[in-house]
N, C-alpha and C positions, 0 to 999 in steps of 0.2 A: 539580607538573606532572611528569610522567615523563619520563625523556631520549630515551623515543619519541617525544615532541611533534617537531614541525616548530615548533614556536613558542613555548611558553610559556617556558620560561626558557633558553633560547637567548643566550650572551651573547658578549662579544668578547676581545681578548688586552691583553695588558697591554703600553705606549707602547714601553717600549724594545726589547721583540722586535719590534715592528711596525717599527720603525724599521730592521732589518735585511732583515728579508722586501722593505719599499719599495725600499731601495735599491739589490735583484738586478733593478730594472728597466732595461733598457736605456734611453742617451737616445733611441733613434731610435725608440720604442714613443709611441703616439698619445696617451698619456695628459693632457700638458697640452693639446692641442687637447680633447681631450672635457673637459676638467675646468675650460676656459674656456667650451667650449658649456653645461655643468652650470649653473655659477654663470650665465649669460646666460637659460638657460630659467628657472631660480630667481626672477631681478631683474624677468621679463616676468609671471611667475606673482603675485608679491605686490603688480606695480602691478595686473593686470585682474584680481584677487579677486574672483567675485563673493558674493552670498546663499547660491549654490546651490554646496554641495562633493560632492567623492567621497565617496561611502555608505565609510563602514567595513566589510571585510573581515573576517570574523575566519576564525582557525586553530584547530585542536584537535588532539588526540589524547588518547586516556585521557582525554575527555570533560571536561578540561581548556583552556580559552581562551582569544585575548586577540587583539587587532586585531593584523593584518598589520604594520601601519606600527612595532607598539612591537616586535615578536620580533626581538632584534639578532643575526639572520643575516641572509644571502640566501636570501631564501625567496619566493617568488611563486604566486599562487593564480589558479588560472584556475579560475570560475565557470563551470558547465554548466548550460544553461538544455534538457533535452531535448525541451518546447516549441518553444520558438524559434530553437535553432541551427540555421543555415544550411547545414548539411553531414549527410553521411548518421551519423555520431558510430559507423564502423567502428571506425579507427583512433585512436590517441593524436598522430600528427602530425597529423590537422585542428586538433588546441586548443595545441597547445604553444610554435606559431612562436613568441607572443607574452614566452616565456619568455626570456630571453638566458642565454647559459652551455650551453646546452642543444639538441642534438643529434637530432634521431627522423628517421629517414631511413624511409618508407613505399617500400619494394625492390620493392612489384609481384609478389612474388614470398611467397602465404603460408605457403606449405612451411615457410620459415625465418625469419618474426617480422619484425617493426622490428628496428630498426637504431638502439639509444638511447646517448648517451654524456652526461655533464657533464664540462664543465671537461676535457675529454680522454680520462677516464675512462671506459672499456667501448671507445673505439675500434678495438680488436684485434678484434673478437667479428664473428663469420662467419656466427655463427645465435645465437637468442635473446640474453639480455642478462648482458654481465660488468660488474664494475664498479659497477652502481647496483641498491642494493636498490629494489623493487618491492613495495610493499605494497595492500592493500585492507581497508579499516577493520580497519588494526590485523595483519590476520593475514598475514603473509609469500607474497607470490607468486616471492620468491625461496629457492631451496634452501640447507640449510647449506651446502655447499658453494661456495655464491655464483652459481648457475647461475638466473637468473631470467628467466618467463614476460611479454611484455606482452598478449600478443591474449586474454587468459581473461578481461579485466578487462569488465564488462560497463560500456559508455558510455552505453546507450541511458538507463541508471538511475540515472549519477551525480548527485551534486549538487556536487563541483570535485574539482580535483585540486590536491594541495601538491608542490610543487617545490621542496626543500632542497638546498644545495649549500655545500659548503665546509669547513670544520674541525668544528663542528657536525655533520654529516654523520657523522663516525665514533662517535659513540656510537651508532649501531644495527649497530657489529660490523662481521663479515667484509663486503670487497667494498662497504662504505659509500662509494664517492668521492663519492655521491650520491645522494638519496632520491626517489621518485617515490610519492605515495602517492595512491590514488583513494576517493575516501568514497561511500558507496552515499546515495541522497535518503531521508530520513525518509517512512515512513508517511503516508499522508491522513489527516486525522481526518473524512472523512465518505467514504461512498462514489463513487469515483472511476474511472475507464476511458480508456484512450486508444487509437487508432491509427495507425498510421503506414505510408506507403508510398512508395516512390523509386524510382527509375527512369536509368541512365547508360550514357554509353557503354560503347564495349565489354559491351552486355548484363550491366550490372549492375543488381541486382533487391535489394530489400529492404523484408519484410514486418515488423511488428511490433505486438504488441499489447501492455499492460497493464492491471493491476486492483488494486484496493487499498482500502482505510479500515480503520475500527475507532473507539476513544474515547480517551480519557486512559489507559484499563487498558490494553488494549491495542490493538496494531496491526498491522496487514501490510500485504503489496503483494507481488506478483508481475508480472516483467517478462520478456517472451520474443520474439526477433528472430530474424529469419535472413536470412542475406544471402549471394548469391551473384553472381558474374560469370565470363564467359569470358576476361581477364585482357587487359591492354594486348600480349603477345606471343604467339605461338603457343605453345602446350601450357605454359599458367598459369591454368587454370582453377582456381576456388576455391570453394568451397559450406563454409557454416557457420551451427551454431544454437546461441545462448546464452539461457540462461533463467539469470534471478537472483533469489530470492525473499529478502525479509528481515521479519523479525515482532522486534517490539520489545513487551513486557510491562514494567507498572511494578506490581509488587502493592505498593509502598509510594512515600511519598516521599522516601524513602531508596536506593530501588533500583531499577533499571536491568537490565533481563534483553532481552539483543538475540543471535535467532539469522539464520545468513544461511547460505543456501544457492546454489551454485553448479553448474550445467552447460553444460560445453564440447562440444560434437559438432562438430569439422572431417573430415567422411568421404573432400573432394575438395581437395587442393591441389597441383596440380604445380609442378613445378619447372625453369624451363626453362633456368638453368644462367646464370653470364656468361657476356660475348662479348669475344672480344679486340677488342684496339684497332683492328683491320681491318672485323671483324666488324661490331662497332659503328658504327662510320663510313659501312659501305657500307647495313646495313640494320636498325636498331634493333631491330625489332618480329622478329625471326628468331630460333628455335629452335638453341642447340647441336645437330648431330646427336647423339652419343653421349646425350643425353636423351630422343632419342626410341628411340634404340635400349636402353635399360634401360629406360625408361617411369618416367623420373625424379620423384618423387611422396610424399605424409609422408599420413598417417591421423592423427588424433589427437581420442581422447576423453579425460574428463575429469569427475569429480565431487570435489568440496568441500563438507563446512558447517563452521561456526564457531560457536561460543558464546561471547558478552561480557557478563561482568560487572560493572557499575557499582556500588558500594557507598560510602555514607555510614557513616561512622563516630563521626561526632561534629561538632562546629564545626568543628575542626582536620584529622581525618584521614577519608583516601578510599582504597579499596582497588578496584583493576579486575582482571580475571583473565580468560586466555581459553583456549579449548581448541578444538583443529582439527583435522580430517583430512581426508584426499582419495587418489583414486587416479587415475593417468596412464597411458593407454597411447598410443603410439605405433608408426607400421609406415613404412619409410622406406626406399625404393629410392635407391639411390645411383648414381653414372654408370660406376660400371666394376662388373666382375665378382668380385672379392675373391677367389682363388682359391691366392692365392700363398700361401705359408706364413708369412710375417711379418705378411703382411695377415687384417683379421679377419670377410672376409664384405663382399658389397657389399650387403648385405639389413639393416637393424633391427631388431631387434623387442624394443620394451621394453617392462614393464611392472613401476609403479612405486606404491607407497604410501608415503605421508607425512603427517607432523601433526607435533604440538607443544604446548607449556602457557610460560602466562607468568604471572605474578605481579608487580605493581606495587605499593607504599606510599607513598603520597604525607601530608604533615605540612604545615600551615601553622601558623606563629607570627612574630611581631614580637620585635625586639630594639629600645632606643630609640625603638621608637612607629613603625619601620619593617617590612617584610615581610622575613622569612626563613625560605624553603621548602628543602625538602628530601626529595627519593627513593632508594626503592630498592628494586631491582627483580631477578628472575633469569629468564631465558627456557632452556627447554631443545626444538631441534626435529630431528628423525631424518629419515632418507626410506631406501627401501632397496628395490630395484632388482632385475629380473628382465631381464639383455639377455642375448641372442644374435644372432649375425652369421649369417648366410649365404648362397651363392652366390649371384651374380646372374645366374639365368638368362633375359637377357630383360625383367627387371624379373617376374621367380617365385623365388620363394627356389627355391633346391636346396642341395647339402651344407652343413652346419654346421660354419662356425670357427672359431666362439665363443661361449661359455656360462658364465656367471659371475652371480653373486651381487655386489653392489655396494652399500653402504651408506656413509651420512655425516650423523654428528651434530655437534652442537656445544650446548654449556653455557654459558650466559654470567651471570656478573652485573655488575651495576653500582649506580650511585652519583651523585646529583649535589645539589649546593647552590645556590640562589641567593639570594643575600643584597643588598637593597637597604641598602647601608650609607652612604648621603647622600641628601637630596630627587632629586638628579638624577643620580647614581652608583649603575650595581650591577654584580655580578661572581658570574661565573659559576664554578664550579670541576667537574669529573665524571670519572668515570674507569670503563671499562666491562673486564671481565677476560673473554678467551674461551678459550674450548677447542675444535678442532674435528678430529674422527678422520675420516678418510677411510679405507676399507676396500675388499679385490678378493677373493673367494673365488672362484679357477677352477676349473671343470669340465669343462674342456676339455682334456684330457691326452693329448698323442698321442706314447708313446715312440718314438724311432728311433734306429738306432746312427749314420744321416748324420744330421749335424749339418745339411744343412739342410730337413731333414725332420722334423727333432725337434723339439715343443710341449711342453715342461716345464710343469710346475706352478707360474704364477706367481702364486699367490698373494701378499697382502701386505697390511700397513695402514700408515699414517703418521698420527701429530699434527702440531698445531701448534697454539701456543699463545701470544698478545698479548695486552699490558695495553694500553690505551687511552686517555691522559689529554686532558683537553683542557681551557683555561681562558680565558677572555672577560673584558672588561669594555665594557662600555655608558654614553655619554653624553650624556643628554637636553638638548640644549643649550636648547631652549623645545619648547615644546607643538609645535613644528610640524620640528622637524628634532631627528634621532636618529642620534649617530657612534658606530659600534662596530667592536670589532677581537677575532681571537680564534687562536690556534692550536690547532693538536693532531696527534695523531698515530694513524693505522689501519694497516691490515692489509688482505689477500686473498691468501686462499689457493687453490691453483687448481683448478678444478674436475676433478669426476669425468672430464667428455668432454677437458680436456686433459689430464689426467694418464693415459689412458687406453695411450699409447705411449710408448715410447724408440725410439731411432736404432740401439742396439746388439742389436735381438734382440726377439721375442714378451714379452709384457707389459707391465704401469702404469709410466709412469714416479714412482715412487716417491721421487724423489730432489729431485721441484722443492721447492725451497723457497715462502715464504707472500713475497709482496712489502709491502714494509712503506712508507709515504711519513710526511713531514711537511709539513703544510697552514698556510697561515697567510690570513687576509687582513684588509684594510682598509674600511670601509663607511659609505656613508650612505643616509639616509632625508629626503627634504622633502619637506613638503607647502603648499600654499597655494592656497586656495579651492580652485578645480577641478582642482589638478593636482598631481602625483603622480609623483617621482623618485627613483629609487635610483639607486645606483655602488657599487660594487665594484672593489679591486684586490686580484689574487689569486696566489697564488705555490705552490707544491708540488714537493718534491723526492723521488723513489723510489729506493729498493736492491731488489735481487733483483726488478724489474717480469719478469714474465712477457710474453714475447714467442715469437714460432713460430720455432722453427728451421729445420724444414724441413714445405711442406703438398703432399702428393700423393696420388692416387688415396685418397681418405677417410685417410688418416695425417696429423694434421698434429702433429707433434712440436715440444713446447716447450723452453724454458732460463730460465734468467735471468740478467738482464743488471743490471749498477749507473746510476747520473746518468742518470734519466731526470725531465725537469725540465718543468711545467706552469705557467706563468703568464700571465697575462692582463687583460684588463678589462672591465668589464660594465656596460650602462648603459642605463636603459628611463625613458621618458617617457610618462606617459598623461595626457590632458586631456580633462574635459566642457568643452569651452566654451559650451554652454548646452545647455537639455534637447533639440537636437535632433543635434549636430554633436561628435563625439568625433574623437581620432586616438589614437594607439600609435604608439610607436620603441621597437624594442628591438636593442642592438649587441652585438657581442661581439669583443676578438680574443685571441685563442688564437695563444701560443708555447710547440708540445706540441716537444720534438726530444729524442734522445740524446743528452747531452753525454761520452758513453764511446765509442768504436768495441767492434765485437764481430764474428763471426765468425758467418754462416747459411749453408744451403745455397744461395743467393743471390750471396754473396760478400762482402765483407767491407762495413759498417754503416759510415762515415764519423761522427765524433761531429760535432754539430752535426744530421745530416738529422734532417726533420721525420717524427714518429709520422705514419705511414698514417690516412688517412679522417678528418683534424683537419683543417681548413681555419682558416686566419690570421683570415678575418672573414667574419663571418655579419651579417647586415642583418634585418630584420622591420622593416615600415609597414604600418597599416592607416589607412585615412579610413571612417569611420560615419556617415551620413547618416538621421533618419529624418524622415519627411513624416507630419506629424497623428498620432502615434504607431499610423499604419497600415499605413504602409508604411517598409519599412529599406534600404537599400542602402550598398553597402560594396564598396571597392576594396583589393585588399591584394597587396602585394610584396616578398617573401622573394628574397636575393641570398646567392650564397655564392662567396669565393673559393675558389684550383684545390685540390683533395685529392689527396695523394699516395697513389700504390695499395699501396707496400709499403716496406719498410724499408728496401730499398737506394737509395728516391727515383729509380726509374730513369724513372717516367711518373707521369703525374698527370691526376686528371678537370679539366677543364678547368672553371673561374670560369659562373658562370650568372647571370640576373634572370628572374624570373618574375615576374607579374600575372596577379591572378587577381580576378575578378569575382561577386558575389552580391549577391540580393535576395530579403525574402521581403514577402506579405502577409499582415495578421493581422486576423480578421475573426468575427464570430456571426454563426451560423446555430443559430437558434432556441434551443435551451438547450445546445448542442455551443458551443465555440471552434475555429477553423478557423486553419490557418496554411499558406500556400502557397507553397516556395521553391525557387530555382533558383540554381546556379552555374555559372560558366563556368572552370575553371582553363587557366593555362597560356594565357593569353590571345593572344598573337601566335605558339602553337604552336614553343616554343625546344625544340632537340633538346639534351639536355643527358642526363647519369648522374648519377640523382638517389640513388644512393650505388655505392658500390665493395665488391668482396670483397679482403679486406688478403692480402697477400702469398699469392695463388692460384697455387701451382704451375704449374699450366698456362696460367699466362697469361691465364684468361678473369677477368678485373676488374671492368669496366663492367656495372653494372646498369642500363639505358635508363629514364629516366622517360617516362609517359605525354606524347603532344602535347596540343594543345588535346582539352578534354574539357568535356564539359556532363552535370550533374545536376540532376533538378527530384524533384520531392517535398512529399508533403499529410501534416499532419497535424491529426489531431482529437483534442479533449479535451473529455469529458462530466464 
């Protein structure tokens, strides 16, 4: 199994460093209250056992598998049914709540993406995603540089998504705190057609069709959506169309040949800025002015394909390999006019190509009559950059002030073993080596003898370069519960858009260091008849984290800082209690803070405060109800306590509970399936900010979530 799996040989740490990671828990952390509820949910699970248990799960990667319940990480897979899920399957936070650990803030706002973190990790991030790679079968939606996409991912056609988190996590490289990976649904093998249509407030609209079959040789399917609304706030309008096509060919039974193609079209998304805390208070649903005076707004297109291949090599060995490319462009009015000479244009305009090649080796063999597997692999992916800045007239470009060339690669290889060395004992060992060049070629040269007129040649490049180990060990204590623990140690290094400024003058800051953590954590797995428990205790320490020093007018300048410390607890509960009656819990609490003080334009960090947009506890409940397996209905409520909006903890989004309501019916009509559903979110209409922008200069923070909101929607499958 490759150490790009989310599962297969995923394993835990070895007893006596676990035993120092537990003991940086505070006593006043919740921990022995959940770990008396654990064992109490446990003692109620193995008396009402009944016939009927949880369906096994399985995980993959590199076409590699093995049930959910044995991968000794945390890992959690949410199943996409795009028949029957009850929501429009826009965004990544309609499926995720169910996750614990795990963060997607849907901003209302799709100029600038979710809003995703694990375990603390990507909280800084203002626009799209730091911190957590993003994959799609296999092929990276996150850039070397660590700079990744979630809205390109196509939902309408998945078939689940893998949520990895923890020490595990850093054998896929830079910016690993955590993995998010979405699998596209296999082929029909007969001919197949669906459509789908929705309808919601605030004039949201969503068309969709599909096609697909083929035989055993080969297969296809093409899937194409588009969806648009006039946005919960004035001038947040959004329009977008994704088409995802994937053909999968088997000329042997040896081999596995799957291409997958990608198109992104967002022609319409405004951006209608935060609100300060006045703001917000007095009228959520209201426009910044200065956005409507720049006509504040992102364009963004997008092509991709991919090639994967699966190769048999004998009883023993398997070889996968893939190869990708894509190109991005984007156009992106900003809220000021960029005009000053430090500043680089209030206008965007990038355009970007990217791809990549990876190679895996994968070996099975037994030592003593037991299994010992072992990979190895090396990825290499570029991406390289066409931006220029300029004025913002109005939201019209005018003069140009800034033009550069931008590139960043990175090399990696790695390594991993997993050795089942007892019936109920195995241990994992891997170690992944990177390299990643960041580059600036300026073109923007504007000589003057006043120094504050003068645009030097800031060109520049920087490495950086981490080895990666990481080592586990797993213990099956019976077929029904699995104790694992494991450390290790990653990297991230900062991206292109922050590296983009210094404080002292025109140009990249060139000088950030890569921030480096050590992850550890503790875990189990029980199961019994109908139900289904994990826990996790998790710990992480950072040098050099990347945080903003100072964010204004489009400048937000970083530094780095030392003791920035992540640990927490994680604990989810699912049960069928018979075929018609299900629930979900999933908890989380997170102790993200600095334990160094440091110095921003802000004012000075007190050690102790808490990392911005980390809330202490997150809540997920759902109740599943279904009647004659023809009708479903389901109540579900997500709770978060306050978030703090920036590093000096001067203010904080205030704690929330929402309820939200859905039901669908499913039903024939002549040789079509029919599904007819509706929801209600936000059900008693709570005004709350259903995320924050972290240390925003100007004050504006609070991004308003929607109030009560109602969506209905048909779909058919021929």
């Amino acid at each position: 199994m490759s150490t790009q799996s989310m599962c297969g040989h995923c394993r835990a740490m070895q007893s006596n460093r676990v035993e120092h990671y537990a003991l940086a828990f505070k006593p006043s952390c919740p921990l022995t209250l959940l770990a008396l509820i654990a064992s109490l949910s446990t003692a109620h699970a193995q008396e009402s056992a009944s016939p009927s248990t949880l369906p096994e799960i399985v995980v993959s990667a590199s076409r590699s598998e093995q049930n959910r319940f044995d991968a000794p990480a945390a890992i959690d897979v949410v199943q996409v049914d795009d028949f029957r899920a009850q929501s429009p399957l826009v965004n990544m936070s309609e499926l995720l709540g169910t996750v614990p650990g795990v963060q997607v803030r849907e901003r209302q706002n799709y100029a600038q993406d979710l809003q995703i973190s694990v375990r603390g990790f990507g909280t800084r991030s203002t626009f799209g995603v730091r911190g957590v790679r993003i994959l799609v079968d296999g092929i990276p939606a996150t850039m070397p540089d660590g700079q990744g996409q979630a809205s390109t991912a196509s939902l309408s056609s998945a078939s689940r998504i893998e949520v990895l988190r923890g020490p595990m996590a850093q054998l896929y490289g830079n910016a690993a705190g955590g993995v998010v990976q979405v699998f596209t649904r296999e082929p029909p093998m007969k001919p197949e057609a669906s459509l789908s249509l929705g309808a919601g407030s605030d004039d949201q609209r969503l068309f969709g069709v599909s096609a697909g079959g083929g035989n055993e040789t080969v297969a296809g399917f093409i899937d194409a959506s588009q969806y648009s609304t006039d946005g919960y706030r004035d001038h947040s309008a959004a329009r977008r169309t994704t088409i995802n096509a994937k053909l999968v060919a088997r000329p042997s039974s040896d081999t596995r040949i799957t291409a997958i193609l990608n198109s992104f079209d967002q022609p319409l998304s405004q951006d209608p800025l935060g609100l300060t805390r006045a703001d917000f208070e007095s009228n959520p649903r209201q426009v910044t002015p200065r956005a409507i005076m720049f006509d504040t707004r992102k364009t963004i297109t997008q092509q991709q394909i991919g090639i994967l291949l699966e190769q048999r090599l004998g009883d023993n060995d398997r070889l996968s390999a893939r190869v990708y490319g894509g190109t991005r462009k984007v156009f992106q009015s900003l809220a000021f006019p960029g005009d000053e000479n430090v500043q680089a244009g209030g206008i965007i305009d990038l355009d970007r190509g990217y791809g990549g090649v990876g190679l895996n080796w994968m070996h099975e063999t037994r030592v003593n009559g037991l299994p010992l597997n072992w990979t190895l692999g090396v990825e290499a992916d570029s991406l390289s950059e066409r931006r220029q800045g300029f004025v913002n007239n109005g939201g019209t470009p005018g003069a140009l002030r800034r033009d550069e060339n931008d590139h960043a690669k990175n090399t990696d290889v790695f390594a991993q073993i997993d050795w089942t060395f007892a019936p109920q004992w195995r241990a994992t060992a891997g170690v992944r080596m990177s390299r990643v060049r960041l580059s600036v070629d300026d073109d923007y040269i504007v000589p003057n003898p006043d120094p504050a007129l003068n645009n030097p040649d800031d060109s520049g490049s920087v490495e950086y370069k981490q080895t990666s180990p990481v080592i586990g060990l797993v213990w099956s204590a019976n077929d029904n519960v699995n104790i694992y623990a494991n450390i290790g140690k990653g990297f991230e290094t900062p991206t292109l858009a922050e590296a983009a400024y210094r404080a002292d003058g025109t140009g990249p800051n060139l000088g950030l260091r890569a921030s480096t953590s050590v992850q550890a954590e503790i875990g189990t797995k029980i199961k019994s008849g109908h139900h289904l428990m994990d826990f996790a205790i998790f710990n992480s320490r950072s040098k050099n984290e990347i945080v903003q020093e100072q964010s204004l007018f489009g400048r937000a300048i970083f530094q780095n800082v030392d003791d920035v410390e992540r640990r927490g607890i994680e604990a989810s509960l699912r049960s069928d209690w018979n075929s018609r009656l299900s629930t979900s819990v999933a908890y989380t609490w997170l102790d993200a803070r600095f334990d160094k003080s440091f110095s921003s334009a802000n004012g000075t960090i007190d050690s102790g405060n808490r990392l911005p947009g980390a809330p202490e506890h997150s809540l997920y409940t759902e109740l599943q109800y279904r009647w004659q397996n023809a009708v479903t209905t389901a109540v579900e409520m997500r709770a978060d306590s306050k978030a703090y909006v920036n590093d000096i903890n001067s203010d904080a989004a205030g704690g929330y509970a929402v309820f939200n309501l859905r039901a669908g019916y499913e039903f024939n009509a002549g040789p079509a399936k029919m599904m007819l559903f509706g929801r209600i979110d936000n059900v008693f209409d709570r005004a709350y900010a259903g995320s924050v922008i972290v240390n925003d200069g100007n004050q504006r923070f609070f991004e308003p979530a929607p109030g009560r909101r109602l969506y209905v929607g048909m779909r058919t499958q021929f």
